[in-house]
C-alpha positions in Angstrom: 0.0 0.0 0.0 1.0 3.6 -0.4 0.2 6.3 1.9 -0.2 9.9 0.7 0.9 12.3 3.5 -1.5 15.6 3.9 0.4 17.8 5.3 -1.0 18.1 8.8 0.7 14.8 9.4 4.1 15.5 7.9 4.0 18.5 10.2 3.6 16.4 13.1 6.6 14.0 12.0 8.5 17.7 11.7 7.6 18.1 15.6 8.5 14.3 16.3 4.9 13.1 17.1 5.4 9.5 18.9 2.3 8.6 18.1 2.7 9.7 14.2 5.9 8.0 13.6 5.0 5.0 15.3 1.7 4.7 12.6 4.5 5.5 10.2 6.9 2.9 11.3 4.1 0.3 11.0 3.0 0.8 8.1 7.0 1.0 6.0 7.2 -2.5 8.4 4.1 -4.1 7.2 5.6 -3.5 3.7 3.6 0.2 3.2 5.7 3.0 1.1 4.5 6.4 1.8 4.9 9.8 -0.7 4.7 13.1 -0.3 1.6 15.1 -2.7 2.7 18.0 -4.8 0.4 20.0 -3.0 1.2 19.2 0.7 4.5 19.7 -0.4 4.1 23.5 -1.4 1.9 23.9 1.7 4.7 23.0 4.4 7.6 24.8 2.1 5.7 28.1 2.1 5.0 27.7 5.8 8.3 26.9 6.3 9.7 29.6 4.8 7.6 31.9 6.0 8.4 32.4 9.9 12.5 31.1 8.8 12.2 27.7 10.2 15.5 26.8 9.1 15.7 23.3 11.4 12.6 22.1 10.5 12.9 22.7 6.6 16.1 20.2 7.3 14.0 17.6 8.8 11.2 18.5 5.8 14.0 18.4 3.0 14.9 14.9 4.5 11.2 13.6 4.9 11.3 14.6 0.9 14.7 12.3 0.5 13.0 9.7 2.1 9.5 10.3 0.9 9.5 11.0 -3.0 7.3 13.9 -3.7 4.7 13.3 -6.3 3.9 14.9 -9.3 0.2 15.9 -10.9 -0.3 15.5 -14.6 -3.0 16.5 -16.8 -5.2 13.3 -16.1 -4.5 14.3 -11.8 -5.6 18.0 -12.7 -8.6 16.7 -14.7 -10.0 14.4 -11.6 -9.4 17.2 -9.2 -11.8 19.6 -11.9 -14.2 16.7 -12.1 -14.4 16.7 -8.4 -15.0 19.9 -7.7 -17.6 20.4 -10.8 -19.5 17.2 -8.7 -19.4 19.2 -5.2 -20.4 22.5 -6.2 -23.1 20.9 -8.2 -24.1 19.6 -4.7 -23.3 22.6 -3.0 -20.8 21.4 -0.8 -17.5 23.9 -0.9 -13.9 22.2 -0.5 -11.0 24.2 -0.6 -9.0 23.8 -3.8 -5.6 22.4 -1.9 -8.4 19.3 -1.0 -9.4 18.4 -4.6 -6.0 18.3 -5.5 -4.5 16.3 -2.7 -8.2 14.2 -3.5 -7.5 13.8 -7.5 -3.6 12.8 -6.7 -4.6 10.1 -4.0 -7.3 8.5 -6.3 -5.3 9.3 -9.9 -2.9 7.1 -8.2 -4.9 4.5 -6.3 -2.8 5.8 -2.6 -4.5 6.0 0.9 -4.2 9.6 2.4 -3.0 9.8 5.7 -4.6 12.7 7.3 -5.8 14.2 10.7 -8.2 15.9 8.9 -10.8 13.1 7.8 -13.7 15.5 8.0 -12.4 17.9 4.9 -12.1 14.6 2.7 -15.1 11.8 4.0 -17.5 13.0 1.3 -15.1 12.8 -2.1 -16.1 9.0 -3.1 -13.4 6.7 -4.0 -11.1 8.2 -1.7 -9.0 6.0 1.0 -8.2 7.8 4.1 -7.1 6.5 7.0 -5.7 8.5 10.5 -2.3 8.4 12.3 -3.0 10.5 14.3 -5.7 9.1 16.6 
């Protein structure tokens, strides 16, 4: 299995939540491989950069070493617009960063990890699980 990280749980790996990693360590033992999405990526690097965390964008540039980050092509981009056409038709509003993160897990056939389950529960065909709990 692969495990997309949203990047509420990579930022708890960055602060050295026990009860993240040892989620994390399970799953890379039980055989699991875990990326980082494009867009998760760009939303810890801008926060990151923005208040100078210079220690933790060490431990995030290493998470990235050990974690590939993924890449979105046109097919990715397409799901995450078919998405969003499908909730707004329903009236249900979902921030941009969660179609794409969304489109990339199911695109790719990954789980996202997230702490968040709420913002994601209602986009069908979409595995989530939750380290954090």
């Amino acid at each position: 299995m692969i495990y997309a990280l949203d990047s509420n749980i990579i930022s708890y790996l960055l602060k050295d939540d026990a009860a993240v990693y040892s989620r994390l360590n399970k799953a890379i033992d039980d055989g699991g491989r875990c990326i980082i999405p494009p867009i998760a990526y760009y939303e810890i690097k801008r926060g990151l950069l923005a208040v100078n965390a210079t220690a933790k964008m060490i431990g995030f540039d290493q998470l990235c070493r050990d974690f590939r980050v993924g890449n979105m092509n046109t097919h990715t981009w397409d799901e995450a617009a078919r998405l969003y056409a499908l909730h707004r038709g329903k009236g249900q509003l979902v921030e941009d960063a969660d179609f794409f993160i969304s489109a990339f897990c199911i695109v790719n056939d990954y789980t996202l990890v997230t702490n968040n389950i709420r913002h994601f529960e209602h986009i069908d065909g979409l595995k989530l699980v939750n380290w954090k709990n």
